[in-house]
C-alpha positions as CSV (number, residue, x, y, z in Angstrom):
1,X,-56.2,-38.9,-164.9
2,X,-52.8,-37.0,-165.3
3,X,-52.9,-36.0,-161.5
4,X,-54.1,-39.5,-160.3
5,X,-50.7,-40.4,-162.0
6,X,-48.4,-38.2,-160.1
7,X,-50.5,-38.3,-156.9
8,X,-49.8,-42.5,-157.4
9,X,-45.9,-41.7,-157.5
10,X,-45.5,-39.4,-155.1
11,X,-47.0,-41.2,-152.5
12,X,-45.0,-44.0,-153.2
13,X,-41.7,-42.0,-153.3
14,X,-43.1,-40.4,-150.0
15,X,-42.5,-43.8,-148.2
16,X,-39.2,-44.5,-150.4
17,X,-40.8,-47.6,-151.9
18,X,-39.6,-48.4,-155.6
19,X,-41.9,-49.2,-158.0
20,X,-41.5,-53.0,-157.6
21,X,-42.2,-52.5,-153.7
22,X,-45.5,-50.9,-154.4
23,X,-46.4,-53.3,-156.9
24,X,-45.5,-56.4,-154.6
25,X,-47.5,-54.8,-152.2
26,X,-50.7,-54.1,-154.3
27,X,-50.1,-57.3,-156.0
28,X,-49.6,-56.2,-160.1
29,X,-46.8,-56.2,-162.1
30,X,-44.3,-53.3,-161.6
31,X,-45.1,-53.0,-165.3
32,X,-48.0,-52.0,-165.0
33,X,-47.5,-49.5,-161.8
34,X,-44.7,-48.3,-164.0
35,X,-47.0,-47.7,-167.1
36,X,-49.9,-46.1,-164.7
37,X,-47.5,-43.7,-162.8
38,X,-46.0,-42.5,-166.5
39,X,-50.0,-42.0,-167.9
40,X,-49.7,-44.1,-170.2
41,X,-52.2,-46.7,-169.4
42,X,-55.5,-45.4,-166.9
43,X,-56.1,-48.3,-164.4
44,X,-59.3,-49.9,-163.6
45,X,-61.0,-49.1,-160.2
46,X,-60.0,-52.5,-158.7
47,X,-56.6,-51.7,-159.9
48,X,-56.9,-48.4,-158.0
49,X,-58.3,-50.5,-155.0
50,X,-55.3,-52.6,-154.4
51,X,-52.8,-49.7,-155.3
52,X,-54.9,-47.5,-152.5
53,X,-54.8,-50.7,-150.1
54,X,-51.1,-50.9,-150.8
55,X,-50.8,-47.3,-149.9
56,X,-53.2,-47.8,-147.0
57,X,-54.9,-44.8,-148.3
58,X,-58.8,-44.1,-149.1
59,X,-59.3,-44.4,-152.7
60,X,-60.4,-41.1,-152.5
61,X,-57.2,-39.5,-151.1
62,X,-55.6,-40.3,-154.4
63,X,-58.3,-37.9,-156.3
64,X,-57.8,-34.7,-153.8
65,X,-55.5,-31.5,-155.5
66,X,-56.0,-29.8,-152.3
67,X,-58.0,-27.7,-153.8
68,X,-61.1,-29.6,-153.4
69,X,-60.9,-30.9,-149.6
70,X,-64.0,-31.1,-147.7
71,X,-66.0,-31.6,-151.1
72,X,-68.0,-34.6,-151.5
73,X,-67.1,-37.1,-154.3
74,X,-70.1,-37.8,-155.9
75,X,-70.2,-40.8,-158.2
76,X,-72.3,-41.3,-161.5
């Protein structure tokens, strides 16, 4: 969950968005964006939805080290 973290922040700083512009725009509380980009609190899948959304991003972008593009995401 560590890398969804950074991968979270860095694509907001990559659009020089604060933290309370992100959360605005994925509608939760910069709190909890705050809490989620630090590790310490794991966010649910529809929390991961609306951050995604926010981001305009595929929720599976935010999963992808690099190392592992062109695999498929397969989901138990």
């Amino acid at each position: 969950m560590e890398q969804v973290c950074k991968k979270i922040r860095q694509l907001r700083e990559d659009k020089g968005w604060s933290v309370r512009g992100l959360a605005a725009r994925a509608e939760i509380s910069p709190s909890a964006l705050s809490q989620i980009e630090a590790g310490q609190n794991s966010p649910s899948i529809a929390t991961l939805e609306k951050i995604c959304g926010a981001l305009q991003i595929p929720i599976v972008a935010i999963f992808d080290d690099g190392e592992t593009a062109g695999l498929p995401l397969i989901m138990r």
